[in-house]
C-alpha positions as CSV (number, residue, x, y, z in Angstrom):
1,X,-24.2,-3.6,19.2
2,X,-27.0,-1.2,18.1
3,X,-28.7,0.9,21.3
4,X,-32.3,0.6,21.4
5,X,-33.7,4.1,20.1
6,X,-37.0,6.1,20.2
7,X,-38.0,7.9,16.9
8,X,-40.7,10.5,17.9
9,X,-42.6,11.4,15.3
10,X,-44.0,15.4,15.8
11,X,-46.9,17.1,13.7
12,X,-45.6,19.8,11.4
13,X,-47.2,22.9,11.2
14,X,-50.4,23.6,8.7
15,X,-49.9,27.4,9.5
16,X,-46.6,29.1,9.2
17,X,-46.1,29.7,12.9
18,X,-43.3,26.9,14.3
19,X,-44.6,27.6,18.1
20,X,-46.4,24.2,18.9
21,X,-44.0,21.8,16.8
22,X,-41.4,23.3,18.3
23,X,-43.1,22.7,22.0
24,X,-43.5,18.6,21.0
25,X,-39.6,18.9,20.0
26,X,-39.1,20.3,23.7
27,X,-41.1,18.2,25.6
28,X,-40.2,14.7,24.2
29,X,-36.8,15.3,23.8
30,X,-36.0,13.9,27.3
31,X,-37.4,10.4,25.8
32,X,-36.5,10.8,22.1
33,X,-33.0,10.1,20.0
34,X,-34.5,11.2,16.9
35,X,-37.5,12.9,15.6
36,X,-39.4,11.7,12.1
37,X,-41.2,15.4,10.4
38,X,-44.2,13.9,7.9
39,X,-44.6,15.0,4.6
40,X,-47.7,16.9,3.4
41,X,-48.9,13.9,5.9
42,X,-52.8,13.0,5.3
43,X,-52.7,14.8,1.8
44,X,-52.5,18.2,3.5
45,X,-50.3,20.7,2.7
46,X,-47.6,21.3,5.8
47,X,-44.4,23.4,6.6
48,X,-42.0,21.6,4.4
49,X,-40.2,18.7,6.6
50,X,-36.5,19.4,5.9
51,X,-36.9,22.8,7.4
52,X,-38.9,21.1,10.5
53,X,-35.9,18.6,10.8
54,X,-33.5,21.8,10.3
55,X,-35.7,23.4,13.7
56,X,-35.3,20.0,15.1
57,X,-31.4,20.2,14.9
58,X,-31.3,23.7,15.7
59,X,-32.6,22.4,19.2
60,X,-29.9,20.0,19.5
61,X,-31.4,16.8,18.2
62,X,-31.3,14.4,15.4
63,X,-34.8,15.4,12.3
64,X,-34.9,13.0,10.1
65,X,-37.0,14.0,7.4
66,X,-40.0,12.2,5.3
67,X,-40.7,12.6,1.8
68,X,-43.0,11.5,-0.7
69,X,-43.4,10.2,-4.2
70,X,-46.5,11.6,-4.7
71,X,-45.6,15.5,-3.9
72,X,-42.3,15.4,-6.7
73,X,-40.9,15.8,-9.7
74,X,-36.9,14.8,-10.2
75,X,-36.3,18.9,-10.2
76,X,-38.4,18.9,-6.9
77,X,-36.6,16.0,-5.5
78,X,-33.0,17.2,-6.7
79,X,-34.0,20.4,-5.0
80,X,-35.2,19.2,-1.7
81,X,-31.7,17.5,-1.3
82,X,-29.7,20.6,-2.0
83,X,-32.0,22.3,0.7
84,X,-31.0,19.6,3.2
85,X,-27.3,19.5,2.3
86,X,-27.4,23.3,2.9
87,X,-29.4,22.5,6.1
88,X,-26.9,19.5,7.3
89,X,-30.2,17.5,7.3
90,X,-28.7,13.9,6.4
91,X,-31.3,11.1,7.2
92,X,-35.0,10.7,5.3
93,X,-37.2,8.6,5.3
94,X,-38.9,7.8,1.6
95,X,-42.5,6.5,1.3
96,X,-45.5,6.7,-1.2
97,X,-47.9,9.2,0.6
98,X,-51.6,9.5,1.3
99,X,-54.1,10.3,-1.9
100,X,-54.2,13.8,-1.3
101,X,-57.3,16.4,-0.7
102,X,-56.8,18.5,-3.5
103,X,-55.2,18.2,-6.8
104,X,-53.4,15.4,-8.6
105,X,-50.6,12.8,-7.3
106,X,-47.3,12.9,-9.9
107,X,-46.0,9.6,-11.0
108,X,-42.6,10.5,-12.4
109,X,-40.6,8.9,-8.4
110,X,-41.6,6.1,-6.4
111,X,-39.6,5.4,-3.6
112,X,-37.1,3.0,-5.4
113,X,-36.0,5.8,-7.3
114,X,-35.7,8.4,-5.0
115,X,-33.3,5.8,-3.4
116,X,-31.5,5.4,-5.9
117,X,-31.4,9.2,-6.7
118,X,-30.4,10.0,-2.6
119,X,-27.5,7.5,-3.1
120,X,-25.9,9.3,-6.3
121,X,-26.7,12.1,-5.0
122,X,-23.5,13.5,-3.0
123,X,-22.0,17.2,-2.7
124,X,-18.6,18.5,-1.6
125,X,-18.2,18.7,2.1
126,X,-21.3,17.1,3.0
127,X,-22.1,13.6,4.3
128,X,-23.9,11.0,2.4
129,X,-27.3,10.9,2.6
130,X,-28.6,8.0,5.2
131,X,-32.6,6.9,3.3
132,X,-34.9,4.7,5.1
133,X,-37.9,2.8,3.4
134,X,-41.3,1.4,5.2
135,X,-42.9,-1.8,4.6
136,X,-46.3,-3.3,6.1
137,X,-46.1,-6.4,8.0
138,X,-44.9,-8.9,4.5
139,X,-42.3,-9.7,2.8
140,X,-39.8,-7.0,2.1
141,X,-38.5,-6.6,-1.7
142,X,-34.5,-6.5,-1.8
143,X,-34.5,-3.0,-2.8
144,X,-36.1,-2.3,0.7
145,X,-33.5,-4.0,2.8
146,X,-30.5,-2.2,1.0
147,X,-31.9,1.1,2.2
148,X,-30.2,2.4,5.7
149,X,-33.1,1.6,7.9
150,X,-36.8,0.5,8.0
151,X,-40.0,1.7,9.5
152,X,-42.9,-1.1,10.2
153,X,-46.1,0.1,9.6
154,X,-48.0,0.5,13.3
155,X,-49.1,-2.3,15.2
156,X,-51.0,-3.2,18.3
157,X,-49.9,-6.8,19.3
158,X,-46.5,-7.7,20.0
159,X,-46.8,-11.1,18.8
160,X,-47.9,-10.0,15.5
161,X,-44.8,-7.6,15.2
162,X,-43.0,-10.9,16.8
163,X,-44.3,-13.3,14.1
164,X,-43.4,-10.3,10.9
165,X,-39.8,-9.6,12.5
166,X,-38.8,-13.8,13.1
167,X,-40.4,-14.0,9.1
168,X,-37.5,-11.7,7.6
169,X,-34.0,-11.6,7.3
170,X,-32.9,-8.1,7.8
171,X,-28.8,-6.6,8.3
172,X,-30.2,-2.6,8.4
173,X,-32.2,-1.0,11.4
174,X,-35.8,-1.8,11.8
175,X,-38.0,0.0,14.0
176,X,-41.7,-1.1,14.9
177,X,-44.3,1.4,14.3
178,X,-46.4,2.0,17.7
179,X,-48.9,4.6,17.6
180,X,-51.6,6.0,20.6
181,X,-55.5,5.5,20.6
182,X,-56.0,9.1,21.4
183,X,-59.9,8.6,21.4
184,X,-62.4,6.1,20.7
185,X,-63.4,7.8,17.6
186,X,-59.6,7.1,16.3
187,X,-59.5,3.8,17.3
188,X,-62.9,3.0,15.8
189,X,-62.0,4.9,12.6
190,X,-58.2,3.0,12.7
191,X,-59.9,-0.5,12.8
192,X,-62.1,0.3,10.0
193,X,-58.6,0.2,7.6
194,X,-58.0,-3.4,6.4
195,X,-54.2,-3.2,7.1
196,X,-54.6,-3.1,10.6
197,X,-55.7,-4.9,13.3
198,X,-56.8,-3.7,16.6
199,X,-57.8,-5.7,19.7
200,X,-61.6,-5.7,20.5
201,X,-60.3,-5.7,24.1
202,X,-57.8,-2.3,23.7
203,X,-61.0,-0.6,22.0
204,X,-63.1,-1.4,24.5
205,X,-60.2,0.2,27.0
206,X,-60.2,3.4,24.9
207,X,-63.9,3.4,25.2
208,X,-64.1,3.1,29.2
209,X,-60.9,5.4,29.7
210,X,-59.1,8.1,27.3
211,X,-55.8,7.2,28.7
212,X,-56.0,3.4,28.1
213,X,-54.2,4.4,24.3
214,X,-51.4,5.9,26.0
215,X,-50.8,3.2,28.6
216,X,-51.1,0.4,26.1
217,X,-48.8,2.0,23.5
218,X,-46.0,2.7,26.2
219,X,-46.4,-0.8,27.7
220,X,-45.8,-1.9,24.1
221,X,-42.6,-0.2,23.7
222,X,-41.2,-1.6,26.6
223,X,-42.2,-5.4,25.8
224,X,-40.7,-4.1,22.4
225,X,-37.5,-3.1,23.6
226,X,-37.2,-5.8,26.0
227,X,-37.8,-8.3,23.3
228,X,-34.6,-7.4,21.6
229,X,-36.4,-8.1,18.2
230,X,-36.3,-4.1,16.9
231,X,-34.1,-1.7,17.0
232,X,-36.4,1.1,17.6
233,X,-39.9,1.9,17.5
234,X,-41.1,4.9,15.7
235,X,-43.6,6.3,18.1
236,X,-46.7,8.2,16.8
237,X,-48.0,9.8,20.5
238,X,-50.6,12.4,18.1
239,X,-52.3,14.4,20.5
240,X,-51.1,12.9,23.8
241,X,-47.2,14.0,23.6
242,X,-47.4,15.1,27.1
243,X,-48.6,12.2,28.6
244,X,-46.6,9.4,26.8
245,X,-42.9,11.8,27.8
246,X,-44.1,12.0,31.3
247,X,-44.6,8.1,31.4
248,X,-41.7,7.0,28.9
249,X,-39.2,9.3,31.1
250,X,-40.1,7.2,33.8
251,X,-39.1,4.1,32.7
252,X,-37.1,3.9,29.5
């Protein structure tokens, strides 16, 4: 039977200087089995994630690294796999990515094929690659559920993650996507976006008290885990790292 694991995700660098992703690596790692490293996240250009998830491992734990469609070319791609198989970087996760800031989104991969590319893809001495897809809370196309692993998009209600995971029939990991209200600004700004839905009552926390994001998100992960439902959660903490280790090490 499959353990119940965190996935923390960390904030790569926007400047090449690895000092402060490599202080979220240290300080979570007491509560984290793994540790997700965006791509170009928010369609800003970042330290490139395979050589986060190589610092990651250099610290003795598991980087899994993300990667877009919109960033790549199939040279780019094929690339970016040799630079992990040198790095001993084996697990990914594959999604779309944000519009970005500046310039112009490719459209020669979507994440079907960079699947299907990470599965032919193999080199002597080196593991297979282990790729993991993302859905929102619907249906999940077949080509989704053959990938390794799956990330749900964040939520703020158990039941709703409840109702999605009792809707699907799923043999691969899944792991709920929880992520903290660092502000009222953010969760004002979050509620605005049509695919998510945010409690009047938890903004209203948020409003009265900064650290209302953090308590709700770790009181979901533990009605998460206990529900046996997910395998995981990948946890967004943003700016409050600090906070949600100090409370998770207390009682994971």
């Amino acid at each position: 039977m499959r353990g119940f694991e965190v996935v923390c995700e960390v904030e790569p660098p926007t400047r090449p200087d690895l000092k402060r992703v490599r202080h979220q690596i240290g300080v979570m790692s007491p509560i984290a089995d793994a540790f997700l490293i965006p791509d170009n996240h928010i369609g800003r250009a970042t330290v490139s994630s395979v050589a986060v998830a190589n610092e990651v491992q250099a610290m003795g734990s598991r980087g899994i690294a993300c990667l877009n469609s919109r960033d790549r070319n199939l040279l780019g791609f094929r690339r970016d796999l040799l630079t992990a198989a040198a790095y001993g970087v084996e697990q990914f996760l594959f999604v779309h990515g944000d519009d970005p800031a500046e310039g112009a989104r490719t459209s020669q991969l979507t994440v079907r094929t960079m699947i299907e590319q990470a599965r032919e893809t193999s080199y002597p001495g080196c593991n297979p690659f282990q790729v993991g897809a993302a859905t929102r809370l619907r249906a999940v196309p077949r080509w989704k559920a053959e990938a390794d692993f799956l990330y749900v998009q964040v939520s703020y209600e158990l039941d709703e993650l409840l109702r999605w995971r009792d809707s699907v029939s799923l043999d691969i990991p899944v792991y709920a996507g929880v992520m903290v209200l660092a502000s009222a600004k953010m969760a004002h700004n979050l509620a605005a976006l049509p695919q998510l839905t945010i409690p009047d009552t938890l903004i209203e926390a948020v409003e009265r008290d900064q650290d209302a994001g953090v308590d709700h998100a770790c009181e979901l992960i533990l009605s998460i885990r206990d529900s046996g439902a997910f395998d995981g959660v990948h946890l967004i903490p943003v700016s409050r790292y600090r906070q949600v280790a100090a409370r998770l090490e207390r009682e994971l």
